[in-house]
N, C-alpha and C positions, 0 to 999 in steps of 0.2 A: 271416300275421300282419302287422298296420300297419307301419309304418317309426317304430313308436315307438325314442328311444334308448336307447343300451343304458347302463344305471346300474351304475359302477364302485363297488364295495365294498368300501376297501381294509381288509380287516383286521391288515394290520401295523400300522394309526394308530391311535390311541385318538380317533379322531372320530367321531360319530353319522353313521351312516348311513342313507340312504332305499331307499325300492323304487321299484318299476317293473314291466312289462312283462316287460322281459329283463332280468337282474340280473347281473353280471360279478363274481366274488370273487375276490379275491388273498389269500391266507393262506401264512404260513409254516408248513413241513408239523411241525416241533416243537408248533405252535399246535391243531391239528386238535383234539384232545380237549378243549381250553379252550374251544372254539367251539360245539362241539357244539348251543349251546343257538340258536347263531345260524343253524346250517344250518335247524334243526327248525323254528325259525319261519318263516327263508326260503321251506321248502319248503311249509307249514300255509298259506298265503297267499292270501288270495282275488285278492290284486295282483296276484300272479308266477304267471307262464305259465312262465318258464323261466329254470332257471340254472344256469352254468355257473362253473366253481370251478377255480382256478387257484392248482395247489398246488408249492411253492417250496421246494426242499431236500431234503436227504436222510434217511431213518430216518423218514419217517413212517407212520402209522396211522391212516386212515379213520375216523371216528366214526360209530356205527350209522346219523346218519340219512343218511349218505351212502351206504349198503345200499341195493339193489333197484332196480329198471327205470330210475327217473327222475335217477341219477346220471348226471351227466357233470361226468371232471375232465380237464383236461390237467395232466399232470405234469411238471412244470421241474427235473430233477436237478442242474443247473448252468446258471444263464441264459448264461453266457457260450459255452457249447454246446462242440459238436467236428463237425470235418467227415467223413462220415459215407457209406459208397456200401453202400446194403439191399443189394445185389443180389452183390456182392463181401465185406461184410464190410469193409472195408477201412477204417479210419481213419486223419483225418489232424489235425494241431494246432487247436484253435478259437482265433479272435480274444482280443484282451485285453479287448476291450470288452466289456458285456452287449447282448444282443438281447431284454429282459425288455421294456422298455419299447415296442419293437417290435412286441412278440407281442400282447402290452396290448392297443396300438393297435388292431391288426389286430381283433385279437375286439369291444374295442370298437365295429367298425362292423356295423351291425343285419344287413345283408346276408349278410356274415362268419361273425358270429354265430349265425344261425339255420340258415347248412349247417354250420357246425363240430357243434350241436348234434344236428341230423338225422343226420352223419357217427356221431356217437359212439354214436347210439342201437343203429348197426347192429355196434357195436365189442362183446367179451364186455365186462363188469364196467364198461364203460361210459368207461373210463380211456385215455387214450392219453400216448403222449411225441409233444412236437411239434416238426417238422423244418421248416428257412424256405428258400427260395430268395425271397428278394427284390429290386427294385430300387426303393431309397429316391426318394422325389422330391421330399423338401423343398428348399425355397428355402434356400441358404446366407446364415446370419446378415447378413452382411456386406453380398450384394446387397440383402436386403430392408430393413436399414437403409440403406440407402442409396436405395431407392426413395421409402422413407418421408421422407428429408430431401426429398428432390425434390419430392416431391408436398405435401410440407408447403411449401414454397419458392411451389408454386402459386396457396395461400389465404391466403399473408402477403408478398404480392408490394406493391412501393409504387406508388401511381399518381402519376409525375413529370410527367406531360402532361398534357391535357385529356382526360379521358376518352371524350368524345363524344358524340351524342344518343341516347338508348333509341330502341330499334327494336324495333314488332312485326310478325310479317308480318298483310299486309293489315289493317294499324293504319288508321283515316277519324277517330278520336275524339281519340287522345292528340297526333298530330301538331297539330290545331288549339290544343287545352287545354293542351299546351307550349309557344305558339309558335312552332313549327318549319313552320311552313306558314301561309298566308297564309288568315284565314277567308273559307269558302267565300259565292261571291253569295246564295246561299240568309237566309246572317244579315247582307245586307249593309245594309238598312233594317229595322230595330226598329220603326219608327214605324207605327201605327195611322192610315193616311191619313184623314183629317176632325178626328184627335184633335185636341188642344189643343196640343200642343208641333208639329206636322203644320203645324197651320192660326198657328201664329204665328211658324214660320219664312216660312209663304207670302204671309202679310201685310206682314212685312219687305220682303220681294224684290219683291213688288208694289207696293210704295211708290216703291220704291229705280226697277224698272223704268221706273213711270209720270213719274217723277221725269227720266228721263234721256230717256225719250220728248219730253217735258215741254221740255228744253233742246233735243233736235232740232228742235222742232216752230216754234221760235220765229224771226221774220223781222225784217228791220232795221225796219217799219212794223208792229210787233204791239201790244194792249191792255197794261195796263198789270196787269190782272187775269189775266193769261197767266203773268206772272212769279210773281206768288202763288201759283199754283198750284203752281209748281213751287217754290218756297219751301216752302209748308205740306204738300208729300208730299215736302221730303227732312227736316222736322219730323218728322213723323207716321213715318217710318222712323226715325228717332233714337229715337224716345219706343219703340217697340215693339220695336226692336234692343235701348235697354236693358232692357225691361221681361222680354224674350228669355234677356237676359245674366244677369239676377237672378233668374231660378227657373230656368235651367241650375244656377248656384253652388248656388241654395238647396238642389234635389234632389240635388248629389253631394253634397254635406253631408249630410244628412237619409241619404240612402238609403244610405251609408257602412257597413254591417254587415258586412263579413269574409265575404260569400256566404253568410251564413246568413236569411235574411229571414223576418219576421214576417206576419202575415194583414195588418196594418195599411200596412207596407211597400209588398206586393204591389199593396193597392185602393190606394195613391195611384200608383203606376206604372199603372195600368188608368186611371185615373182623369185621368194627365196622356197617355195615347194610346201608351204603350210597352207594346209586346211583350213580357209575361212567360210564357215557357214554356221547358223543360227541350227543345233540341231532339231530335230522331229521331235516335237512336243513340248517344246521348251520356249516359245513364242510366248509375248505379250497375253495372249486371250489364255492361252492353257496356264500362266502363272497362276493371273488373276483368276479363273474359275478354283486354281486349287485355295488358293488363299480364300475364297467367296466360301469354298467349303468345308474349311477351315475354322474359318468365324461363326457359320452357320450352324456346325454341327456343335460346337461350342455354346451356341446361343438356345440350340433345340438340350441340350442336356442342363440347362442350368449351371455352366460351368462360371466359375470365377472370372470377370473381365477386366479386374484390374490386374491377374496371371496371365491374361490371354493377352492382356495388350504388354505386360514383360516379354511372354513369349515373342512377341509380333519383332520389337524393338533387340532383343539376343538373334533374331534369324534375321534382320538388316546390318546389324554390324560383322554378320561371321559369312553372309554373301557377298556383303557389298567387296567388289574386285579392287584390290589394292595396288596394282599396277605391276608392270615385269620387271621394274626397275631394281625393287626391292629383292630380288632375285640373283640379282649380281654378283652378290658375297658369297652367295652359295653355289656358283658357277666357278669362282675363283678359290673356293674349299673342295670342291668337287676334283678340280684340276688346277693343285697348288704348282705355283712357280717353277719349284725343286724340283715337280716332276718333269717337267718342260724343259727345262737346263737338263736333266739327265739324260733326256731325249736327244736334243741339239749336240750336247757332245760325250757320246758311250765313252765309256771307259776301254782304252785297248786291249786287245788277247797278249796274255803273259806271250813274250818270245820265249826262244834258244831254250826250251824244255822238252828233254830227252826219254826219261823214262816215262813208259804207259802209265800208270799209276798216277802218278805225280800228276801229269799232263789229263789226265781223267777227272782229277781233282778240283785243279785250277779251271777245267773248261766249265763244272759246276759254279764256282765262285763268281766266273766272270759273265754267266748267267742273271744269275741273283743281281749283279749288280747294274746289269741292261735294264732292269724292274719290269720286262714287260708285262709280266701278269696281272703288276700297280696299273698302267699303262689300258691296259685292256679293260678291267674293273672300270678305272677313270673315265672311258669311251663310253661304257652302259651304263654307269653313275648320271653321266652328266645327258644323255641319249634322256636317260629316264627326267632327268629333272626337266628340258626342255621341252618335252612333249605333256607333263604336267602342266608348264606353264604355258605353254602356247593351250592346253584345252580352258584352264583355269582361266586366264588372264587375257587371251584373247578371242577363242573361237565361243568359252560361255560371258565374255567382261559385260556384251551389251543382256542376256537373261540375270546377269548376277545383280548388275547396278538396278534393273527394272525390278528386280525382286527385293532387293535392298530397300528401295526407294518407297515403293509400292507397301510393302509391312511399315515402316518408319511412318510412312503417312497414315495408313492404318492404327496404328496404335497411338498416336497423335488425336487422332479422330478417336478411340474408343475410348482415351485418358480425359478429352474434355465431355463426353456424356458422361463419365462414372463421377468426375466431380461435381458438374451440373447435377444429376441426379440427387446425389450423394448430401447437396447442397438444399435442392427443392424441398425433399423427404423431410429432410430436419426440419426445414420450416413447416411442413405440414403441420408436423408432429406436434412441435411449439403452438400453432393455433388450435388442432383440436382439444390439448388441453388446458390454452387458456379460454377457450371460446364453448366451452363445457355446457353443452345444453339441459336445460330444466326439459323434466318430465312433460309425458303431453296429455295425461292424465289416461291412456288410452292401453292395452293390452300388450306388454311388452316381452311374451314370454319369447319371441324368435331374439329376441336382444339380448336375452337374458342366454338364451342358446350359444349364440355367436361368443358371450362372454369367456368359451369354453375352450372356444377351436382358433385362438390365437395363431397358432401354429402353421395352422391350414389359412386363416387368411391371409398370412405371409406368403406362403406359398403362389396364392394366387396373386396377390400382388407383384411378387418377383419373377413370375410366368408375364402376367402382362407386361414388366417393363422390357421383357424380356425381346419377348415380341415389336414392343413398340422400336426398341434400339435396330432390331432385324431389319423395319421399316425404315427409318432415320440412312440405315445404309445401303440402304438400296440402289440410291442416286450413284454412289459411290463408285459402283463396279465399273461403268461405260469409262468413266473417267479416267479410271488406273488403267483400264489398258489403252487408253489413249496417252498415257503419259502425260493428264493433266493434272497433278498431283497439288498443283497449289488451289485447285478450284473444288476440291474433296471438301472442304470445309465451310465452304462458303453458301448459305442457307443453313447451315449444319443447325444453328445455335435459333433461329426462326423456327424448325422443323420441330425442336425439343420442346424449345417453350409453347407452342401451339398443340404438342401432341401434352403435355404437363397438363396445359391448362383445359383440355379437353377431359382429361383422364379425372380432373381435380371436382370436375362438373358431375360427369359420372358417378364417382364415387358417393359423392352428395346427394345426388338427387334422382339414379337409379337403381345404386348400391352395386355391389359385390357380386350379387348373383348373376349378373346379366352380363358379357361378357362382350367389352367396348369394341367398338369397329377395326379398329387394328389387332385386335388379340386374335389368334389363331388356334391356340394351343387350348385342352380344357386345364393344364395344373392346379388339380384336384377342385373345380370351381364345383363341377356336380358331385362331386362325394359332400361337399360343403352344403348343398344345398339338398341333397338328400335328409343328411344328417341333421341341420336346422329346421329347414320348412315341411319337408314333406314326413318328419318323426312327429309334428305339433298337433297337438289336441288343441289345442284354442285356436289352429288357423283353420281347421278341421269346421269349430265350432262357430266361426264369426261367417265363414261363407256360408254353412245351412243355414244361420239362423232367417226363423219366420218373421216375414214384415211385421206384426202385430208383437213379438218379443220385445223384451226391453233391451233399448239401444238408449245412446248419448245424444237428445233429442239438440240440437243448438239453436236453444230459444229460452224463455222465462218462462217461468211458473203462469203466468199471468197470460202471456201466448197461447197458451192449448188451448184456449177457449176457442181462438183461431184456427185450428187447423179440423179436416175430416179426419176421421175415424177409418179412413183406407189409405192406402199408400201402394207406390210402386217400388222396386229394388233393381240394384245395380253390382251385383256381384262381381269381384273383381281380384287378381291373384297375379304376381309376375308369372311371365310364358317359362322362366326356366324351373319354373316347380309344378309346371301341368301335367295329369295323371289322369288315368280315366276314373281313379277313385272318386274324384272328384263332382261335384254335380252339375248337371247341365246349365247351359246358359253364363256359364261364368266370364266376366272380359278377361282374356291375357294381356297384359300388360308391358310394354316394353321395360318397367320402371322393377327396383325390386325392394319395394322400402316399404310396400304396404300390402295384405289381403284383406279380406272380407266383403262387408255388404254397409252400401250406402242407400239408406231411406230415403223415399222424397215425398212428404207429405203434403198435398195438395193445403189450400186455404177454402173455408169457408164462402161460401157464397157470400158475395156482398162484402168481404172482408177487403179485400183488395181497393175498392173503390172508399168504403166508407169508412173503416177502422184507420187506413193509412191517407 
């Protein structure tokens, strides 16, 4: 049979109940003849493979459809039981506590379940009393609240410092598009050589060039039309510097769109000889894989998420593209006015100067004050600054804002699970230690174990949520590189509380050791489980023990008169502490909150019909 669950039916409650597969009853045995009508559909069921009935109290009476082959009940004369040696006879006082809820459990689990019912079929009348050696292995309230504040402590932690930069391994994209790395030479000219902004910075600097040529070239006996020349090319570099100056400004104005750009956009950047294209590597899919690996690699090392999600939100405000616009002032510092005016009108060569010396002097002077070497500086200043901007602001604006956008919504998303979490946790914590269980009168030295490795159960619990968050983002990825970024969150907060409420089950009612359906990672569950179950003497000692040894019989003093003197066993241990030390026949168990051996002692002939 599948490892379907097994559905508890408690009929003491006046609640509706379902089916299932395997069906579990609890009835008080005064109740039997009142139910009657529930066994018969139970058993009429095209749903139910099998079910097993768990009857509670003394004086009761069997109802017809609990007759014939397909019965199995266990009989509970007294949950709080007596201790009990088959083989001697011998009794001794049972605990004050009940073991009802124990036995529950135990059948509860499908494994359990489906040899208790194979056991019974082999039993006459189909009924047994059942006897428990166990050793309990829940986590004591008090540790696991306490793990839960801690680990809650982990997702509501304050970032006092600087967080520091997002790292992916073997990141080439996001380092550039955060500025954390110097853009590579590959974007280090934008410029379309022959284009039009190309060809009038090179007319600048050829002017500027032949201009300075122009004053070397010149001797204490030279034409008077020598000087002109060099007059009218450091003109003609003034006039073209500013003509340079004012469609630099005009295009960072104009082309100022937030890195989303138009068809129209585009053709005038083509159109004035800039490079528009999305570099090699820098697309949508390679952001987002570096950012996926990012988080990931963050999540497999147990890194801080509410640092990760700082980091996330410092590398969207220092990519996101601030537009060319902002750029203007430093176009206009680059290539101040003054210099432009000096350009437009040189100052003239001293005349009517006679002696060499003299006239050697002043032709220095009247150098310095052409400024072309400001002039030239000014042409690769301002070269440099628009080729930063044109890669910065418009050939990366649409990878910058997708990167921007993309972490913002990311950390968005990691800021509402680490509250949520951070949220859940606490409340755990608050019920396990108002909701503090009583003893189950039963073998508690793996509890007593667990009391120890606080540490280590953190550990595990902040590996599974760790994973579970892993899962939560999964959905995430298709999305951001589709640019659908307002739709990241949307199930986000369904996804947490389904996988909480899953986890909350778990924790209950198969414990720690077992290692939930979304959890990947082992963070340290088998050192845990080493160190707890598989160091125990007494779990060592409840699965040998001999059906004829004394166990926790769950019935009265006044019962054993009812039962045989033989019995069958049901040895049983969770699967994450199986060894071959161990001895044959033992159930693995998906569950990890109980070992040992559950007795099923048949009833007396004639007991079944005529006692009850």
């Amino acid at each position: 049979m599948s490892r379907a669950p097994v559905v508890l039916l408690d009929l003491r409650r006046d609640e509706p109940g379902s089916v299932g597969t395997r069906v579990l009853v609890v009835v008080d045995a005064d109740d039997l003849a009142r139910r009657q009508p529930v066994f018969a559909e139970l058993l009429s069921s095209h749903l139910v493979r099998s079910v097993l009935c768990v009857v509670v109290g003394q004086g009761m009476r069997l109802p017809p459809a609990l007759y014939g082959e397909s019965r199995r009940v266990i009989w509970v004369g007294d949950p709080h039981g007596i201790g009990w040696e088959l083989d001697t006879g011998e009794a001794f006082p049972g605990p004050e506590s009940s073991a009802e809820g124990t036995l529950v459990d135990l059948l509860g689990q499908p494994e359990v379940f489906d040899e208790v019912v194979e056991r019974l079929g082999e039993i006459p009348y189909g009924v047994a009393s059942p006897g428990l050696r166990v050793v309990a292995g829940r986590i004591d309230p008090e540790v696991l609240a306490q793990a839960y504040r801690e680990v809650a402590d982990r997702f509501d932690e304050p970032v006092t410092q600087e967080a520091g930069a997002f790292t992916a391994p073997l990141a080439t994209a996001i380092p550039v598009l955060g500025g954390q790395v110097e853009l590579p030479t590959s974007l280090s000219d934008p410029f379309v050589p022959g284009g039009r902004l190309d060809g009038m910075f090179r007319r600048v600097t050829d002017h500027l060039y032949q201009a300075a040529d122009g004053v070397s070239s010149l001797r204490y006996l030279h034409r008077e039309s020598a000087r002109q020349s060099v007059m009218a090319d450091v003109v003609a570099a003034g006039r073209a510097l500013a003509e340079l100056r004012d469609t630099v400004c005009r295009l960072f104005d104009e082309l100022d769109q937030g890195g989303e750009f138009d068809e129209d956009a585009a053709e005038r950047m083509v159109r004035y000889g800039v490079k528009f294209a999305t570099p090699p590597g820098m697309g949508s899919e390679e952001i987002v894989a570096e950012l996926r690996a990012g988080v990931e690699s963050a999540l497999a090392e147990g890194r801080s998420l509410v640092r990760l999600a700082a980091r996330l939100r410092a590398l969207a405000d220092r990519s996101a593209p601030i537009g060319s616009a902002a750029f203007v002032g430093d176009v206009t510092r680059v290539c101040p006015d003054a210099l432009l005016h000096g350009l437009h009108a040189p100052p003239e060569f001293p005349r009517g100067l006679r002696r060499f010396l003299l006239w050697h002097h002043s032709l220095g002077l009247w150098r310095n004050q052409l400024a072309l070497p400001e002039a030239v500086r000014a042409v690769g200043e301002l070269r440099t600054l628009v080729a930063r901007v044109a890669v910065s602001e418009w050939m990366l604006a649409e990878p910058r804002r997708h990167t921007s956008n993309a972490a913002r919504t990311l950390a968005s998303a990691i800021g509402e699970i680490c509250d949520r979490l951070a949220a859940t946790l606490t409340d755990w914590s608050k019920a396990e230690v108002q909701g503090k269980a009583t003893g189950t009168g039963l073998d508690e030295e793996v509890t007593v174990r667990l009391r120890d490795r606080g540490g280590q159960l953190r550990e595990v619990i902040a590996g599974d949520l760790f994973d579970a968050v892993d899962g939560w983002l999964r959905p995430a990825w298709p999305l951001l590189e589709q640019g659908a970024y307002q739709d990241v969150r949307v199930g986000l907060d369904e996804r947490v509380n389904g996988t909480m409420r899953q986890y909350r089950y778990h924790l209950t009612h198969l414990g720690v050791q077992e290692k939930p359906d979304f959890a990947t990672r082992d963070s340290g569950r088998q050192g845990l489980v080493d160190a707890v179950w598989r160091q125990s003497p007494q779990v060592e000692g409840a699965l040998r023990v001999g059906p004829g040894e004394r166990m926790l019989q769950l019935c009265g003093d006044r019962d054993l008169a009812a039962l045989e003197r033989r019995a069958h066993v049901v040895r049983f241990a969770p699967r994450a502490v199986r060894s071959p030390a161990h001895p044959a026949g033992v159930i693995w168990t998906g569950a990890g909150q109980y070992a040992g051996t559950l007795r099923l002692v048949p009833l007396r002939s004639g007991a079944v019909e005529e006692d009850w």
